[in-house]
C-alpha positions as protocol buffer text, in pm:
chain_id: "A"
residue {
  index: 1
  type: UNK
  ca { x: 0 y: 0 z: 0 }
}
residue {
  index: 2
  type: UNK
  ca { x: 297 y: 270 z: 32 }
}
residue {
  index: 3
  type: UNK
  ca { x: 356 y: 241 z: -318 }
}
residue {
  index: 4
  type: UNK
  ca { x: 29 y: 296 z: -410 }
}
residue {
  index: 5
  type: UNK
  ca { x: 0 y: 589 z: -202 }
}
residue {
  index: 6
  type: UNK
  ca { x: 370 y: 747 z: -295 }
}
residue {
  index: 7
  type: UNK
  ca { x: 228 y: 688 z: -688 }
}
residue {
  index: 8
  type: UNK
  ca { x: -104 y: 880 z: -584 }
}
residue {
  index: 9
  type: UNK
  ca { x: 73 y: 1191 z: -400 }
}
residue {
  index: 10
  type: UNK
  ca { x: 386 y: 1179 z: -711 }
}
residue {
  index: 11
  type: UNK
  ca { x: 139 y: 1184 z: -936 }
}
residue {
  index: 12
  type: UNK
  ca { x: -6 y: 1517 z: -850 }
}
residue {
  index: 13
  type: UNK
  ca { x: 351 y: 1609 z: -910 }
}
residue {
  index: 14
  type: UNK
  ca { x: 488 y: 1648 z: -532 }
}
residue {
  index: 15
  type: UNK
  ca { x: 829 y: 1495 z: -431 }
}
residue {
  index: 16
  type: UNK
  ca { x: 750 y: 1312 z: -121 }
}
residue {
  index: 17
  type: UNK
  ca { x: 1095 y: 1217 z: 129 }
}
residue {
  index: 18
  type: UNK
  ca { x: 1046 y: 861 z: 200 }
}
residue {
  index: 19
  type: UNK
  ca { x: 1221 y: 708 z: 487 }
}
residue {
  index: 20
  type: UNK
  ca { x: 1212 y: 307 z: 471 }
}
residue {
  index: 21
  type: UNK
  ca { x: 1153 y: 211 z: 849 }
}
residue {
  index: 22
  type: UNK
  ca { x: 1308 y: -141 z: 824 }
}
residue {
  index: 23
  type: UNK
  ca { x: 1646 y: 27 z: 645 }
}
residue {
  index: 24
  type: UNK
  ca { x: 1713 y: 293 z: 975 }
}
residue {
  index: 25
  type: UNK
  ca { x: 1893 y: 233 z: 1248 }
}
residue {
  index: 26
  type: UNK
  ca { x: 1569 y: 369 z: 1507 }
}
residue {
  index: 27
  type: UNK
  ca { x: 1307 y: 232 z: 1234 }
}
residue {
  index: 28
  type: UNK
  ca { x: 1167 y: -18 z: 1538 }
}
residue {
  index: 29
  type: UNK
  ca { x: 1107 y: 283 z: 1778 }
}
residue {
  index: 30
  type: UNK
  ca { x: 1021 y: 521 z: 1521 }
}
residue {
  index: 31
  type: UNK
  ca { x: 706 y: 226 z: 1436 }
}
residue {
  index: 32
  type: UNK
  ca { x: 618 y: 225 z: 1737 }
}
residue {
  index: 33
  type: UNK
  ca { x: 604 y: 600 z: 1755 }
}
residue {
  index: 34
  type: UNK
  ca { x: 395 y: 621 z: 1492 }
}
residue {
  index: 35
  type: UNK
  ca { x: 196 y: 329 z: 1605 }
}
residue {
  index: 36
  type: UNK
  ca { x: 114 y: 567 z: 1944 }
}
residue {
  index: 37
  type: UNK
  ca { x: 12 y: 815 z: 1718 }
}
residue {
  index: 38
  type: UNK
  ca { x: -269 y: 585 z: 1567 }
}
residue {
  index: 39
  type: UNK
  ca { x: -146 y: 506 z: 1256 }
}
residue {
  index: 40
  type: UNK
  ca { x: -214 y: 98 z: 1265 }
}
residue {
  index: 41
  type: UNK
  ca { x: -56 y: -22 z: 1086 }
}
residue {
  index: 42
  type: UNK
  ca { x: 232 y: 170 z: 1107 }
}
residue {
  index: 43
  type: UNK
  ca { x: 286 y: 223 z: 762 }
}
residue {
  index: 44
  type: UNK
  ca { x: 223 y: 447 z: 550 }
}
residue {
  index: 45
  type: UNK
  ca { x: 269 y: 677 z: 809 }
}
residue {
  index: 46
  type: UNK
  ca { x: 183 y: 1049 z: 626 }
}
residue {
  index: 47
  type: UNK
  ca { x: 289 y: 1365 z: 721 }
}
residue {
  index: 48
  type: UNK
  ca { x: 211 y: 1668 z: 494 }
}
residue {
  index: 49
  type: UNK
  ca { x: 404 y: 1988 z: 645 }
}
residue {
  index: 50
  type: UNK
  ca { x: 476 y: 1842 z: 936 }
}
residue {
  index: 51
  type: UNK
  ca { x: 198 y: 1722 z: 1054 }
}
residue {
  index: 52
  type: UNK
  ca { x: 69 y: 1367 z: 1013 }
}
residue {
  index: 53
  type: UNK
  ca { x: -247 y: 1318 z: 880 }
}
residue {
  index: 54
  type: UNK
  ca { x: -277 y: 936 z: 891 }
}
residue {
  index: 55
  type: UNK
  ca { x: -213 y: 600 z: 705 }
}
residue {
  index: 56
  type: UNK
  ca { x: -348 y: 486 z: 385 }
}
residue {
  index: 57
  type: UNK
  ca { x: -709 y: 491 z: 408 }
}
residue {
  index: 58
  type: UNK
  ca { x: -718 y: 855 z: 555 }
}
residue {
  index: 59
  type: UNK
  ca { x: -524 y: 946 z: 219 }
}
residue {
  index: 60
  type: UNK
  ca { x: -718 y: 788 z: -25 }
}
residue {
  index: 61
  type: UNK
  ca { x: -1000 y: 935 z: 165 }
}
residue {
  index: 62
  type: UNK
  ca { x: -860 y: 1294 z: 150 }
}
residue {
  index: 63
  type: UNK
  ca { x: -801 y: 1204 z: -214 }
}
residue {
  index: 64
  type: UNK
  ca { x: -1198 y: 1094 z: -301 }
}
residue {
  index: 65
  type: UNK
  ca { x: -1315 y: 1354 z: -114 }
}
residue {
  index: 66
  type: UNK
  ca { x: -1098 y: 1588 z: -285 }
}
residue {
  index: 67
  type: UNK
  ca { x: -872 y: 1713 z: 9 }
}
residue {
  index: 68
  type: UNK
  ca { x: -580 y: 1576 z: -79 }
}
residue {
  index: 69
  type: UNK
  ca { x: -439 y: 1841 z: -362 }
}
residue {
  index: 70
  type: UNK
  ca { x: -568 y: 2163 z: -128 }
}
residue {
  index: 71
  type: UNK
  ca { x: -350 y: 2021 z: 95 }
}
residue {
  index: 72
  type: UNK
  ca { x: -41 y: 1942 z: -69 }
}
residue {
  index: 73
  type: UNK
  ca { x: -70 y: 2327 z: -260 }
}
residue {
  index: 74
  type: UNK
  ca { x: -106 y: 2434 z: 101 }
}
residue {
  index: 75
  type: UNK
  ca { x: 233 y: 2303 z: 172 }
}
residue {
  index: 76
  type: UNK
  ca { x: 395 y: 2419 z: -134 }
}
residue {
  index: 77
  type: UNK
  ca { x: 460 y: 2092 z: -241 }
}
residue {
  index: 78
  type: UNK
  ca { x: 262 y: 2115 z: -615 }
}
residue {
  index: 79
  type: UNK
  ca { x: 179 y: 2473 z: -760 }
}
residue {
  index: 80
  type: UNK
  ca { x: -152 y: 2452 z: -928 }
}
């Protein structure tokens, strides 16, 4: 499911930083981190401008409900 949701934010032309929990060195605390912070399960874990805004089914939510580009031009990620 990260793929699909890296494809869905890349394709509305952003460059999203992707950090690969299993390659880091604190990628077993930082899951658990995230898990505290409700994303189950712990991956995707998004963040848009700092703040995170959920897993995979809150994006593709955002996305249908057509909250996910206001966001991302929010952040000056895409210009529109």
């Amino acid at each position: 499911m990260s793929h699909a949701i890296d494809l869905l934010i890349r394709g509305y032309g952003a460059n999203p930083r992707i950090y690969e929990l299993d390659q880091l060195a604190e990628g077993d605390r930082m899951e658990k981190d995230l898990m505290a912070m409700g994303c189950n399960p712990s991956v995707p874990a998004v963040f848009i401008n700092k703040e995170f805004i959920g897993g995979s089914n809150e994006i593709i939510s955002l996305n249908v409900r057509g909250k996910l580009k206001p966001l991302l031009i929010k952040a000056n990620a895409i210009w529109v």
